[in-house]
C-alpha positions, 0 to 999 in steps of 0.5 A, spaced: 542 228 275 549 230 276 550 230 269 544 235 267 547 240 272 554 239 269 551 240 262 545 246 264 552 250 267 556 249 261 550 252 257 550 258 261 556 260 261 557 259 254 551 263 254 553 269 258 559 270 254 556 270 248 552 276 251 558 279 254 562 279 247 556 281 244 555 287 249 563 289 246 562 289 239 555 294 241 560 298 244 564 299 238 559 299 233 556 306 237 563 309 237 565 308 230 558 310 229 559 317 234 565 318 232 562 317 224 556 323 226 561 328 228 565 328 221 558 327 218 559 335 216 565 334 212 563 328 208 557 332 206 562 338 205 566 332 200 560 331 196 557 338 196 551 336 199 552 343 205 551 350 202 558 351 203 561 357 199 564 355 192 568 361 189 565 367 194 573 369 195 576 371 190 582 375 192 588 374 189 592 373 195 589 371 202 589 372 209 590 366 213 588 368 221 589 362 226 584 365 232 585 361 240 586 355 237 584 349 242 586 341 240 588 334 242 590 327 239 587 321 242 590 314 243 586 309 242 587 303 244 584 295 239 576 297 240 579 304 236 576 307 243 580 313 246 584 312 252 588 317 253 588 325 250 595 329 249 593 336 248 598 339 242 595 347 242 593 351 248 590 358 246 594 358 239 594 364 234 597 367 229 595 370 222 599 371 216 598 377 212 596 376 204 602 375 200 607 375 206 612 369 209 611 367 216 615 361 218 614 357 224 620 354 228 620 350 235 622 344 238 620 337 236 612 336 237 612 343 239 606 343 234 608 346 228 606 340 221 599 341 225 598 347 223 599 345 216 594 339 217 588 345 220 589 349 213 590 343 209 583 340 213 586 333 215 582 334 222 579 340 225 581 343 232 576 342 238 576 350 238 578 355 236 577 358 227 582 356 222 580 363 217 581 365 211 580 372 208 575 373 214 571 366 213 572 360 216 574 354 213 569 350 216 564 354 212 568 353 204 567 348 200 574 343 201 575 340 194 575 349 193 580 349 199 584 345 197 585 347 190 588 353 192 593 350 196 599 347 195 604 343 199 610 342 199 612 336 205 619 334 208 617 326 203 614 328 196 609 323 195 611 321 187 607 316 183 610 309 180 609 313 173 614 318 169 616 324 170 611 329 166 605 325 170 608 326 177 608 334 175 601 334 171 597 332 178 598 338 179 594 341 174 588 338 170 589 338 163 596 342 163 600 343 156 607 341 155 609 348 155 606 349 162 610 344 165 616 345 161 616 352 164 614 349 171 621 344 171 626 350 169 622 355 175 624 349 179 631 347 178 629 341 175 631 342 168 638 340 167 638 334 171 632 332 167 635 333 160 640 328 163 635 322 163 635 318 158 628 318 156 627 325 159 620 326 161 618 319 160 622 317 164 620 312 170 620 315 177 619 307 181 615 306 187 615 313 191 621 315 188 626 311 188 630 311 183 631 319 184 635 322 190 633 326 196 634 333 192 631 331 185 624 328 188 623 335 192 624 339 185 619 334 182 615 336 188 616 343 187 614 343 180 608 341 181 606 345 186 608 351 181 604 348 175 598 348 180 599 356 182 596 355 189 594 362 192 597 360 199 603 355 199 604 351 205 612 349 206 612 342 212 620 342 213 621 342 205 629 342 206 630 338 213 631 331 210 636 334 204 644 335 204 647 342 205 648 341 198 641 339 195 638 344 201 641 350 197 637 348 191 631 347 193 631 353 197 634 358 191 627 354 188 623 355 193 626 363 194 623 364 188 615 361 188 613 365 195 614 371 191 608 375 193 604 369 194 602 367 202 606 361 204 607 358 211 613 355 212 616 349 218 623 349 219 628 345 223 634 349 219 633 356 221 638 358 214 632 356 211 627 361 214 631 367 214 628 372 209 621 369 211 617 376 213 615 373 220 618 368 224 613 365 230 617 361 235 612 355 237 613 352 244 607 348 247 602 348 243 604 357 243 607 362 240 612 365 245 615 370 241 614 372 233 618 378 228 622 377 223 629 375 223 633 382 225 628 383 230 628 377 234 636 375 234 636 383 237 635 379 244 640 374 246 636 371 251 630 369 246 627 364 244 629 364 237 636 366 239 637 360 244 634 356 238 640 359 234 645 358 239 642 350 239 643 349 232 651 350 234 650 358 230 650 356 223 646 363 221 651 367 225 657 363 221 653 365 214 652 372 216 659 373 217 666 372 214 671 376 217 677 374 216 682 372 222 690 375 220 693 369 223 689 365 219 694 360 215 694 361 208 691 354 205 684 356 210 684 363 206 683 360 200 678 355 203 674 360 206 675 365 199 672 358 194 666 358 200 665 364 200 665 364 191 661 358 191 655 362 196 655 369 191 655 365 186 649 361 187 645 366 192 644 370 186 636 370 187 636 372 195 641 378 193 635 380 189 630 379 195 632 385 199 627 387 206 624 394 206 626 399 210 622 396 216 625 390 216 618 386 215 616 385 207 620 383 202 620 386 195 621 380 189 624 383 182 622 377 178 619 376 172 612 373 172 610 368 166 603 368 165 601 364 171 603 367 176 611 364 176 618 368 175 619 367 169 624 362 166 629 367 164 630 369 172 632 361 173 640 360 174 641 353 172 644 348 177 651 351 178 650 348 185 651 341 182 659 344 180 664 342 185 669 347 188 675 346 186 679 347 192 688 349 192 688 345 198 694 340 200 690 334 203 693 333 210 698 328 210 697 321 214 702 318 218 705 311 216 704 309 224 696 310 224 695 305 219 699 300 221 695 301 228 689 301 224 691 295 221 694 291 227 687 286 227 691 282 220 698 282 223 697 274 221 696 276 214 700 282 214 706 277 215 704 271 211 703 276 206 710 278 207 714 272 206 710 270 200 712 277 198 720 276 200 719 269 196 716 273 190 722 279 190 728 272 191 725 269 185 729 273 179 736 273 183 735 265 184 733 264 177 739 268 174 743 264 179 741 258 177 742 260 170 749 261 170 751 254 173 746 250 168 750 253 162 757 250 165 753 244 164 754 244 157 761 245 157 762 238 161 761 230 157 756 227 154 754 222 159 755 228 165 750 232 160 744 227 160 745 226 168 745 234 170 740 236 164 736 232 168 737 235 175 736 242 173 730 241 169 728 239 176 730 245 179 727 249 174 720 247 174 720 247 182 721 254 181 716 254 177 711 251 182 714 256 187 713 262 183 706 260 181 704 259 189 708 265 191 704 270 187 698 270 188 697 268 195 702 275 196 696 279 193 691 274 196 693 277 204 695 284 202 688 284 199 685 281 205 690 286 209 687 292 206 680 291 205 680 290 213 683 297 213 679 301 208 671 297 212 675 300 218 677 307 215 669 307 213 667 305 218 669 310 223 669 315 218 662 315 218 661 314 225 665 320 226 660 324 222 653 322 224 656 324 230 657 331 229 653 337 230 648 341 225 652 346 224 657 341 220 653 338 215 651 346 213 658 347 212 659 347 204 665 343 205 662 337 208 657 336 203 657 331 198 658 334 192 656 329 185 
Protein backbone atom coordinates (compact mmCIF):
# COMPACT_ATOMS: atom_id res chain seq x y z
CA UNK A 1 0.00 0.00 0.00
CA UNK A 2 2.87 2.34 1.16
CA UNK A 3 4.58 1.30 -2.17
CA UNK A 4 1.37 2.81 -4.39
CA UNK A 5 1.40 5.98 -2.35
CA UNK A 6 5.09 6.23 -2.84
CA UNK A 7 4.65 5.66 -6.82
CA UNK A 8 1.36 7.54 -7.27
CA UNK A 9 3.33 10.77 -5.39
CA UNK A 10 6.45 10.47 -7.95
CA UNK A 11 3.96 10.59 -11.00
CA UNK A 12 2.48 13.61 -9.85
CA UNK A 13 5.39 15.49 -9.46
CA UNK A 14 6.82 14.13 -12.45
CA UNK A 15 3.76 15.46 -13.76
CA UNK A 16 3.53 18.86 -12.45
CA UNK A 17 6.57 19.54 -13.64
CA UNK A 18 5.84 18.77 -16.83
CA UNK A 19 3.41 21.37 -16.96
CA UNK A 20 5.47 23.93 -15.26
CA UNK A 21 8.11 23.38 -18.07
CA UNK A 22 5.57 23.44 -20.39
CA UNK A 23 3.73 26.70 -19.07
CA UNK A 24 7.64 28.43 -19.70
CA UNK A 25 8.07 27.37 -23.15
CA UNK A 26 4.40 28.87 -23.59
CA UNK A 27 5.45 31.82 -22.10
CA UNK A 28 8.46 32.18 -24.38
CA UNK A 29 6.64 30.95 -27.62
CA UNK A 30 4.02 34.28 -27.07
CA UNK A 31 6.93 36.56 -26.49
CA UNK A 32 8.77 35.81 -29.52
CA UNK A 33 5.72 35.74 -31.42
CA UNK A 34 4.42 39.55 -29.84
CA UNK A 35 7.71 40.40 -30.20
CA UNK A 36 7.61 39.01 -34.17
CA UNK A 37 3.76 40.99 -34.56
CA UNK A 38 5.48 44.39 -33.74
CA UNK A 39 8.20 44.12 -36.42
CA UNK A 40 5.43 42.55 -38.72
CA UNK A 41 5.47 45.88 -40.79
CA UNK A 42 9.08 45.82 -41.61
CA UNK A 43 8.95 42.36 -42.90
CA UNK A 44 6.03 43.10 -45.05
CA UNK A 45 7.92 46.46 -45.99
CA UNK A 46 11.28 43.98 -46.71
CA UNK A 47 8.94 42.22 -49.40
CA UNK A 48 7.05 44.95 -50.73
CA UNK A 49 3.82 43.70 -49.55
CA UNK A 50 2.83 47.48 -47.87
CA UNK A 51 2.22 50.26 -50.28
CA UNK A 52 5.25 51.98 -49.02
CA UNK A 53 6.71 54.88 -51.51
CA UNK A 54 9.05 53.55 -54.26
CA UNK A 55 10.53 56.46 -55.79
CA UNK A 56 8.14 59.28 -54.88
CA UNK A 57 11.61 61.43 -53.66
CA UNK A 58 13.53 62.54 -56.19
CA UNK A 59 15.71 65.30 -55.00
CA UNK A 60 19.12 65.11 -55.62
CA UNK A 61 19.75 66.13 -52.00
CA UNK A 62 17.83 65.35 -49.09
CA UNK A 63 16.82 66.65 -45.95
CA UNK A 64 17.11 64.33 -42.69
CA UNK A 65 14.77 65.87 -39.71
CA UNK A 66 15.02 63.80 -36.30
CA UNK A 67 11.45 65.09 -34.69
CA UNK A 68 11.37 64.33 -30.16
CA UNK A 69 12.93 61.27 -30.80
CA UNK A 70 12.01 58.74 -27.70
CA UNK A 71 13.88 55.32 -27.37
CA UNK A 72 15.22 52.65 -25.15
CA UNK A 73 17.06 49.24 -25.37
CA UNK A 74 16.00 46.35 -23.28
CA UNK A 75 18.24 43.56 -21.38
CA UNK A 76 16.82 40.44 -21.85
CA UNK A 77 17.60 37.79 -19.75
CA UNK A 78 17.98 33.50 -21.51
CA UNK A 79 14.02 33.26 -22.19
CA UNK A 80 14.84 36.40 -24.58
CA UNK A 81 12.17 38.28 -22.18
CA UNK A 82 13.05 41.80 -21.13
CA UNK A 83 14.01 42.85 -17.67
CA UNK A 84 15.32 45.85 -17.79
CA UNK A 85 15.15 49.02 -20.06
CA UNK A 86 17.96 51.64 -20.42
CA UNK A 87 16.51 55.01 -21.89
CA UNK A 88 19.11 56.14 -24.69
CA UNK A 89 17.27 59.55 -26.19
CA UNK A 90 14.76 61.84 -24.37
CA UNK A 91 13.24 64.27 -26.65
CA UNK A 92 16.15 64.32 -29.45
CA UNK A 93 15.77 66.64 -32.36
CA UNK A 94 17.70 67.83 -34.79
CA UNK A 95 17.75 68.31 -38.71
CA UNK A 96 20.27 68.25 -41.49
CA UNK A 97 19.73 70.54 -44.25
CA UNK A 98 20.33 68.93 -47.92
CA UNK A 99 23.76 69.04 -48.67
CA UNK A 100 25.35 70.14 -45.61
CA UNK A 101 27.57 68.29 -42.88
CA UNK A 102 26.48 68.27 -39.41
CA UNK A 103 28.47 66.36 -37.09
CA UNK A 104 27.67 64.75 -33.60
CA UNK A 105 30.24 64.68 -30.87
CA UNK A 106 29.66 63.72 -27.08
CA UNK A 107 30.77 61.48 -24.51
CA UNK A 108 30.90 57.67 -24.89
CA UNK A 109 27.11 56.21 -24.96
CA UNK A 110 25.92 59.56 -25.20
CA UNK A 111 23.73 58.12 -28.26
CA UNK A 112 25.30 59.40 -31.29
CA UNK A 113 25.83 55.57 -33.59
CA UNK A 114 22.29 55.25 -32.57
CA UNK A 115 21.36 58.13 -34.50
CA UNK A 116 22.84 56.14 -37.48
CA UNK A 117 21.36 52.90 -36.68
CA UNK A 118 17.48 54.99 -36.92
CA UNK A 119 18.39 56.46 -40.41
CA UNK A 120 19.81 53.25 -41.38
CA UNK A 121 16.25 51.50 -39.99
CA UNK A 122 18.31 48.79 -38.03
CA UNK A 123 15.52 49.51 -35.14
CA UNK A 124 12.81 52.25 -34.93
CA UNK A 125 12.62 54.65 -32.08
CA UNK A 126 9.51 54.12 -29.64
CA UNK A 127 8.29 57.58 -30.48
CA UNK A 128 9.30 60.36 -32.27
CA UNK A 129 9.90 60.38 -36.61
CA UNK A 130 12.81 59.67 -38.44
CA UNK A 131 11.93 62.14 -42.07
CA UNK A 132 13.30 62.35 -44.90
CA UNK A 133 12.62 65.42 -47.32
CA UNK A 134 9.38 65.69 -45.06
CA UNK A 135 8.17 61.95 -44.99
CA UNK A 136 8.60 59.52 -42.72
CA UNK A 137 10.86 56.53 -42.81
CA UNK A 138 8.60 54.45 -41.74
CA UNK A 139 6.31 55.17 -44.91
CA UNK A 140 9.29 54.13 -47.58
CA UNK A 141 10.29 51.24 -49.04
CA UNK A 142 13.67 50.01 -46.83
CA UNK A 143 15.59 48.38 -49.96
CA UNK A 144 14.71 52.04 -51.42
CA UNK A 145 16.12 53.72 -48.41
CA UNK A 146 19.01 52.10 -48.14
CA UNK A 147 20.00 52.45 -51.84
CA UNK A 148 20.42 55.71 -51.37
CA UNK A 149 22.39 55.62 -48.24
CA UNK A 150 25.98 55.09 -47.84
CA UNK A 151 28.13 54.11 -44.45
CA UNK A 152 30.97 54.56 -43.63
CA UNK A 153 31.66 52.76 -39.99
CA UNK A 154 34.53 52.73 -37.57
CA UNK A 155 35.37 48.75 -38.63
CA UNK A 156 34.66 48.31 -42.55
CA UNK A 157 32.91 44.84 -43.02
CA UNK A 158 35.34 43.34 -46.11
CA UNK A 159 34.49 40.14 -47.73
CA UNK A 160 37.20 37.14 -48.16
CA UNK A 161 37.45 38.22 -51.79
CA UNK A 162 39.54 40.52 -53.94
CA UNK A 163 40.02 43.80 -54.02
CA UNK A 164 37.61 44.87 -56.89
CA UNK A 165 34.67 42.56 -55.36
CA UNK A 166 34.82 44.24 -51.98
CA UNK A 167 34.40 47.86 -53.95
CA UNK A 168 31.94 46.48 -56.73
CA UNK A 169 29.14 45.67 -53.74
CA UNK A 170 28.72 49.06 -53.79
CA UNK A 171 27.11 49.31 -57.07
CA UNK A 172 25.34 46.64 -59.16
CA UNK A 173 26.98 46.02 -62.22
CA UNK A 174 29.78 48.84 -62.13
CA UNK A 175 32.36 48.76 -65.14
CA UNK A 176 36.02 48.79 -64.46
CA UNK A 177 36.44 52.32 -65.36
CA UNK A 178 33.55 53.29 -62.31
CA UNK A 179 35.68 51.46 -59.93
CA UNK A 180 38.85 52.33 -61.16
CA UNK A 181 37.69 55.97 -60.67
CA UNK A 182 36.22 55.24 -57.36
CA UNK A 183 39.88 54.12 -55.77
CA UNK A 184 41.77 57.34 -57.15
CA UNK A 185 38.83 59.61 -55.40
CA UNK A 186 39.50 57.59 -52.49
CA UNK A 187 43.40 57.57 -52.05
CA UNK A 188 43.48 54.09 -52.61
CA UNK A 189 45.24 53.73 -55.97
CA UNK A 190 49.00 53.95 -54.96
CA UNK A 191 48.88 51.72 -52.31
CA UNK A 192 46.98 49.26 -54.49
CA UNK A 193 49.13 49.45 -58.03
CA UNK A 194 51.80 48.45 -55.08
CA UNK A 195 50.12 45.01 -54.79
CA UNK A 196 51.18 42.15 -56.74
CA UNK A 197 47.88 41.25 -58.35
CA UNK A 198 46.55 44.84 -57.90
CA UNK A 199 42.70 44.33 -58.27
CA UNK A 200 42.60 40.74 -57.79
CA UNK A 201 44.44 40.80 -55.04
CA UNK A 202 42.78 38.61 -51.76
CA UNK A 203 41.85 40.77 -48.75
CA UNK A 204 41.54 37.68 -46.18
CA UNK A 205 39.06 37.03 -43.64
CA UNK A 206 37.73 40.75 -42.69
CA UNK A 207 40.47 42.24 -43.86
CA UNK A 208 43.22 41.12 -42.44
CA UNK A 209 45.93 41.07 -44.57
CA UNK A 210 45.51 45.00 -45.20
CA UNK A 211 46.12 47.75 -42.38
CA UNK A 212 43.71 49.92 -40.50
CA UNK A 213 44.08 53.02 -43.05
CA UNK A 214 43.80 50.63 -46.17
CA UNK A 215 40.72 48.76 -45.15
CA UNK A 216 38.73 52.11 -44.41
CA UNK A 217 39.69 53.51 -48.08
CA UNK A 218 38.40 50.26 -49.50
CA UNK A 219 35.39 51.35 -47.77
CA UNK A 220 35.19 54.77 -48.69
CA UNK A 221 35.39 53.36 -52.26
CA UNK A 222 32.71 51.58 -52.45
CA UNK A 223 30.66 53.87 -50.70
CA UNK A 224 31.91 56.42 -53.60
CA UNK A 225 31.04 53.87 -56.44
CA UNK A 226 27.39 53.73 -54.90
CA UNK A 227 26.60 57.67 -55.01
CA UNK A 228 24.60 57.69 -51.98
CA UNK A 229 22.56 60.73 -51.66
CA UNK A 230 22.85 60.87 -47.71
CA UNK A 231 26.33 59.88 -46.25
CA UNK A 232 26.48 58.48 -42.81
CA UNK A 233 30.02 58.67 -41.38
CA UNK A 234 30.09 56.28 -37.52
CA UNK A 235 33.73 57.56 -36.18
CA UNK A 236 35.22 56.66 -39.69
CA UNK A 237 38.72 57.74 -38.57
CA UNK A 238 38.66 57.00 -34.44
CA UNK A 239 40.50 53.67 -34.88
CA UNK A 240 43.15 54.79 -37.23
CA UNK A 241 46.88 56.38 -36.52
CA UNK A 242 47.48 60.23 -36.65
CA UNK A 243 48.93 59.31 -39.96
CA UNK A 244 46.18 57.01 -41.51
CA UNK A 245 43.31 59.54 -40.12
CA UNK A 246 44.54 62.43 -42.19
CA UNK A 247 44.16 60.31 -45.13
CA UNK A 248 41.02 59.20 -44.72
CA UNK A 249 39.97 62.52 -43.65
CA UNK A 250 41.64 64.45 -46.79
CA UNK A 251 39.22 61.42 -48.54
CA UNK A 252 36.42 61.83 -46.83
CA UNK A 253 36.82 65.88 -47.22
CA UNK A 254 36.15 65.52 -50.83
CA UNK A 255 33.00 63.05 -51.07
CA UNK A 256 30.67 65.17 -48.59
CA UNK A 257 31.05 67.96 -50.98
CA UNK A 258 27.44 69.14 -51.66
CA UNK A 259 26.08 65.78 -50.39
CA UNK A 260 24.13 65.21 -47.05
CA UNK A 261 26.28 63.29 -44.35
CA UNK A 262 25.92 63.01 -41.06
CA UNK A 263 29.24 62.32 -39.31
CA UNK A 264 29.98 60.70 -35.41
CA UNK A 265 33.41 61.77 -34.19
CA UNK A 266 35.28 60.99 -31.07
CA UNK A 267 38.34 63.37 -32.74
CA UNK A 268 37.10 66.84 -32.68
CA UNK A 269 40.14 67.86 -35.69
CA UNK A 270 37.86 65.36 -37.88
CA UNK A 271 34.55 67.61 -37.72
CA UNK A 272 36.02 71.05 -37.90
CA UNK A 273 34.90 72.10 -41.16
CA UNK A 274 31.51 70.24 -40.63
CA UNK A 275 28.51 72.75 -41.37
CA UNK A 276 27.12 72.02 -38.04
CA UNK A 277 28.29 70.56 -34.88
CA UNK A 278 25.46 69.00 -32.24
CA UNK A 279 26.99 68.29 -29.00
CA UNK A 280 24.88 65.10 -27.58
CA UNK A 281 24.64 64.44 -23.96
CA UNK A 282 21.78 62.19 -22.47
CA UNK A 283 20.09 61.32 -24.98
CA UNK A 284 20.05 65.43 -25.96
CA UNK A 285 21.31 67.89 -28.10
CA UNK A 286 22.59 70.48 -25.27
CA UNK A 287 24.34 72.91 -27.84
CA UNK A 288 24.75 73.14 -31.59
CA UNK A 289 26.63 75.60 -34.43
CA UNK A 290 29.48 75.46 -36.24
CA UNK A 291 33.01 75.24 -35.08
CA UNK A 292 33.47 79.07 -34.61
CA UNK A 293 30.58 79.35 -33.31
CA UNK A 294 30.41 77.05 -30.19
CA UNK A 295 34.59 77.60 -29.46
CA UNK A 296 33.15 81.49 -28.92
CA UNK A 297 31.89 80.34 -25.58
CA UNK A 298 34.64 78.83 -23.04
CA UNK A 299 32.22 77.25 -20.67
CA UNK A 300 30.23 75.21 -23.50
CA UNK A 301 30.13 72.01 -23.84
CA UNK A 302 32.03 71.64 -27.10
CA UNK A 303 34.62 73.95 -25.54
CA UNK A 304 35.11 71.61 -22.37
CA UNK A 305 35.00 68.59 -25.04
CA UNK A 306 38.14 70.32 -26.49
CA UNK A 307 39.64 71.09 -23.61
CA UNK A 308 39.30 67.02 -22.48
CA UNK A 309 40.98 65.92 -25.68
CA UNK A 310 44.02 67.96 -24.19
CA UNK A 311 43.49 71.01 -26.92
CA UNK A 312 44.77 69.36 -30.01
CA UNK A 313 42.43 71.64 -32.24
CA UNK A 314 43.89 74.63 -30.49
CA UNK A 315 47.27 73.41 -31.46
CA UNK A 316 46.40 72.88 -34.88
CA UNK A 317 44.91 76.27 -35.57
CA UNK A 318 48.08 77.90 -34.26
CA UNK A 319 51.47 77.95 -34.73
CA UNK A 320 53.32 80.93 -33.43
CA UNK A 321 56.46 80.80 -32.86
CA UNK A 322 58.19 81.20 -29.32
CA UNK A 323 61.81 83.26 -29.76
CA UNK A 324 63.23 81.52 -26.98
CA UNK A 325 62.51 78.30 -28.55
CA UNK A 326 65.72 76.18 -29.42
CA UNK A 327 66.75 75.99 -32.84
CA UNK A 328 66.42 72.29 -33.48
CA UNK A 329 62.52 72.49 -32.08
CA UNK A 330 62.10 75.42 -34.83
CA UNK A 331 63.11 73.03 -37.48
CA UNK A 332 60.86 70.63 -35.74
CA UNK A 333 57.69 72.62 -36.07
CA UNK A 334 58.96 74.15 -39.70
CA UNK A 335 58.90 70.39 -41.18
CA UNK A 336 55.05 69.75 -39.29
CA UNK A 337 54.35 72.70 -40.15
CA UNK A 338 55.26 71.55 -44.23
CA UNK A 339 53.90 68.45 -43.89
CA UNK A 340 50.37 69.99 -42.96
CA UNK A 341 50.21 72.52 -45.96
CA UNK A 342 51.36 70.19 -48.03
CA UNK A 343 48.76 67.30 -47.54
CA UNK A 344 45.85 69.79 -46.40
CA UNK A 345 45.45 71.07 -49.84
CA UNK A 346 41.72 69.78 -50.49
CA UNK A 347 40.77 71.52 -47.02
CA UNK A 348 42.31 75.04 -48.15
CA UNK A 349 39.88 74.55 -50.83
CA UNK A 350 36.80 74.18 -48.43
CA UNK A 351 36.51 77.41 -47.37
CA UNK A 352 33.02 78.78 -45.08
CA UNK A 353 31.24 81.58 -46.45
CA UNK A 354 30.49 84.78 -44.90
CA UNK A 355 28.23 83.52 -42.27
CA UNK A 356 30.59 80.69 -41.06
CA UNK A 357 27.60 78.20 -41.70
CA UNK A 358 28.15 76.51 -45.67
CA UNK A 359 31.01 75.44 -47.10
CA UNK A 360 31.78 75.97 -50.65
CA UNK A 361 33.66 73.00 -52.46
CA UNK A 362 35.66 73.76 -56.09
CA UNK A 363 36.09 70.41 -56.97
CA UNK A 364 35.29 68.91 -60.16
CA UNK A 365 32.74 66.24 -60.25
CA UNK A 366 32.81 63.19 -62.74
CA UNK A 367 29.79 61.72 -64.00
CA UNK A 368 28.54 60.28 -60.82
CA UNK A 369 28.51 62.91 -58.78
CA UNK A 370 32.32 62.67 -57.41
CA UNK A 371 35.28 65.16 -57.55
CA UNK A 372 37.04 64.29 -60.35
CA UNK A 373 40.18 62.03 -60.39
CA UNK A 374 42.41 65.12 -61.67
CA UNK A 375 41.35 66.93 -58.07
CA UNK A 376 42.99 63.75 -56.21
CA UNK A 377 46.55 64.41 -54.77
CA UNK A 378 48.25 61.08 -54.25
CA UNK A 379 49.25 59.59 -50.84
CA UNK A 380 52.08 62.14 -49.92
CA UNK A 381 50.85 61.47 -46.41
CA UNK A 382 52.78 58.00 -46.79
CA UNK A 383 56.43 59.94 -47.38
CA UNK A 384 58.38 60.55 -44.06
CA UNK A 385 59.41 63.75 -42.66
CA UNK A 386 62.83 64.18 -43.03
CA UNK A 387 63.69 65.96 -39.81
CA UNK A 388 67.37 67.81 -39.01
CA UNK A 389 67.32 66.78 -35.65
CA UNK A 390 69.98 65.43 -33.38
CA UNK A 391 68.55 62.57 -31.40
CA UNK A 392 69.01 62.87 -27.81
CA UNK A 393 71.93 61.36 -26.38
CA UNK A 394 71.42 58.51 -23.67
CA UNK A 395 73.57 58.34 -20.74
CA UNK A 396 75.74 54.95 -20.39
CA UNK A 397 74.52 54.89 -16.67
CA UNK A 398 70.65 54.36 -17.58
CA UNK A 399 71.56 51.47 -19.58
CA UNK A 400 73.45 49.88 -17.31
CA UNK A 401 70.76 50.36 -14.65
CA UNK A 402 68.43 49.06 -17.17
CA UNK A 403 70.33 46.03 -17.57
CA UNK A 404 71.48 45.48 -13.69
CA UNK A 405 68.88 41.98 -13.86
CA UNK A 406 71.75 40.24 -16.04
CA UNK A 407 74.66 41.50 -14.08
CA UNK A 408 75.38 37.46 -13.69
CA UNK A 409 75.58 37.24 -17.43
CA UNK A 410 77.14 40.49 -18.06
CA UNK A 411 80.18 39.25 -15.82
CA UNK A 412 80.60 35.92 -17.16
CA UNK A 413 80.21 37.53 -20.21
CA UNK A 414 83.18 39.60 -19.60
CA UNK A 415 85.55 37.17 -18.46
CA UNK A 416 84.75 35.11 -21.40
CA UNK A 417 85.55 38.46 -23.42
CA UNK A 418 89.09 38.87 -21.33
CA UNK A 419 89.85 35.01 -22.39
CA UNK A 420 89.12 36.02 -25.86
CA UNK A 421 90.92 39.54 -25.98
CA UNK A 422 94.52 37.37 -24.13
CA UNK A 423 94.29 34.70 -26.76
CA UNK A 424 96.48 36.50 -29.40
CA UNK A 425 99.17 37.91 -27.10
CA UNK A 426 99.32 34.38 -25.50
CA UNK A 427 99.75 32.70 -28.86
CA UNK A 428 102.46 35.43 -29.93
CA UNK A 429 104.17 34.27 -26.63
CA UNK A 430 104.27 31.01 -27.15
CA UNK A 431 105.38 31.29 -30.58
CA UNK A 432 108.55 32.84 -29.96
CA UNK A 433 109.41 30.30 -27.08
CA UNK A 434 108.65 27.29 -29.38
CA UNK A 435 111.02 28.61 -32.29
CA UNK A 436 114.04 28.12 -29.70
CA UNK A 437 113.24 24.61 -29.74
CA UNK A 438 114.62 24.02 -32.85
CA UNK A 439 117.75 25.42 -32.06
CA UNK A 440 118.40 22.70 -29.18
CA UNK A 441 119.30 18.87 -29.82
CA UNK A 442 117.75 16.43 -31.63
CA UNK A 443 116.58 14.29 -28.75
CA UNK A 444 115.45 17.70 -26.74
CA UNK A 445 113.47 18.48 -30.16
CA UNK A 446 111.15 15.29 -29.93
CA UNK A 447 110.52 15.75 -26.00
CA UNK A 448 109.71 19.60 -26.51
CA UNK A 449 107.64 19.26 -29.92
CA UNK A 450 105.56 17.27 -27.85
CA UNK A 451 104.89 19.58 -25.19
CA UNK A 452 104.11 22.53 -27.34
CA UNK A 453 101.76 20.80 -29.54
CA UNK A 454 100.04 20.14 -26.30
CA UNK A 455 99.85 23.61 -25.41
CA UNK A 456 98.83 24.82 -28.68
CA UNK A 457 96.02 22.68 -28.96
CA UNK A 458 94.58 23.47 -25.38
CA UNK A 459 94.71 26.80 -26.72
CA UNK A 460 92.90 26.00 -29.32
CA UNK A 461 89.79 24.33 -27.26
CA UNK A 462 90.17 27.63 -25.13
CA UNK A 463 89.51 29.66 -27.89
CA UNK A 464 86.91 27.38 -29.37
CA UNK A 465 84.73 27.96 -25.64
CA UNK A 466 85.62 31.26 -25.16
CA UNK A 467 84.03 32.84 -28.14
CA UNK A 468 81.07 31.77 -28.34
CA UNK A 469 79.89 31.73 -24.90
CA UNK A 470 81.13 35.58 -25.15
CA UNK A 471 78.54 36.43 -27.73
CA UNK A 472 76.17 33.70 -26.05
CA UNK A 473 75.59 35.94 -22.80
CA UNK A 474 76.28 39.44 -24.40
CA UNK A 475 73.35 38.28 -26.80
CA UNK A 476 71.38 37.29 -23.62
CA UNK A 477 72.37 40.45 -21.79
CA UNK A 478 71.16 42.52 -24.70
CA UNK A 479 67.81 41.11 -25.62
CA UNK A 480 66.90 41.69 -21.94
CA UNK A 481 67.53 45.01 -22.47
CA UNK A 482 66.11 46.10 -25.88
CA UNK A 483 62.37 43.60 -24.28
CA UNK A 484 62.69 46.09 -21.55
CA UNK A 485 63.43 49.33 -23.48
CA UNK A 486 60.25 48.07 -25.42
CA UNK A 487 58.40 47.25 -23.17
CA UNK A 488 58.51 50.30 -21.06
CA UNK A 489 58.29 52.35 -24.41
CA UNK A 490 55.04 51.04 -25.12
CA UNK A 491 53.85 51.37 -21.64
CA UNK A 492 54.63 54.96 -21.66
CA UNK A 493 52.65 55.31 -24.90
CA UNK A 494 49.69 53.82 -24.41
CA UNK A 495 49.60 55.94 -21.40
CA UNK A 496 49.66 59.02 -22.97
CA UNK A 497 46.81 61.71 -23.79
CA UNK A 498 45.10 62.09 -27.33
CA UNK A 499 46.52 64.78 -27.89
CA UNK A 500 49.77 62.97 -28.32
CA UNK A 501 48.92 60.32 -30.94
CA UNK A 502 47.69 63.70 -33.26
CA UNK A 503 50.88 64.99 -32.94
CA UNK A 504 52.21 64.33 -36.44
CA UNK A 505 55.67 63.60 -34.71
CA UNK A 506 54.32 60.63 -33.09
CA UNK A 507 52.81 58.86 -35.80
CA UNK A 508 53.90 55.94 -37.49
CA UNK A 509 55.42 56.64 -40.55
CA UNK A 510 55.69 53.51 -43.35
Amino acid sequence: MREDTEGASTSNNIANGQKTTNGEDQKVAFHKLFTFADRLDVVLMIVGTLSAIANGLSHPLMTLIFGQLINSFGASDRSNIVKEVSKIFSGFSLQVPSGTTTALVGQSGSGKSTVVSLVERFYDPDSGEVLIDGVDLKKLELSWIREKIGLVSQEPILFATSIKENIAYGKENATDQEIRTAIQLANAAKFIDKMPERLDTMVGEHGTQLSGGQKQRIAIARAILKNPKILLLDEATSALDAESERIVQDTLEKIMCNRTTLAVAHRLTTIRNADMIAVVHLGKIVEKGSHEELTKDPEGAYSQLIRLQGGAMDSEESQDIDPDMPRSSLDRDKSISNFRSQNNSVQRSISRGSSGSRRSCTLNTTGFGMPSPTSVHDDEFEQNIERNVKPEEVSFKRLAYLNKPELPVLFLGTVAAVIHGVIFPVFGLLLSKAINMFYEPPKEIQKDSKFWAVLYLGLRFVTFAALPLQYYLFGIAGGKLIERIRSKTFEKEVHQEISWFDDPKNSIKR
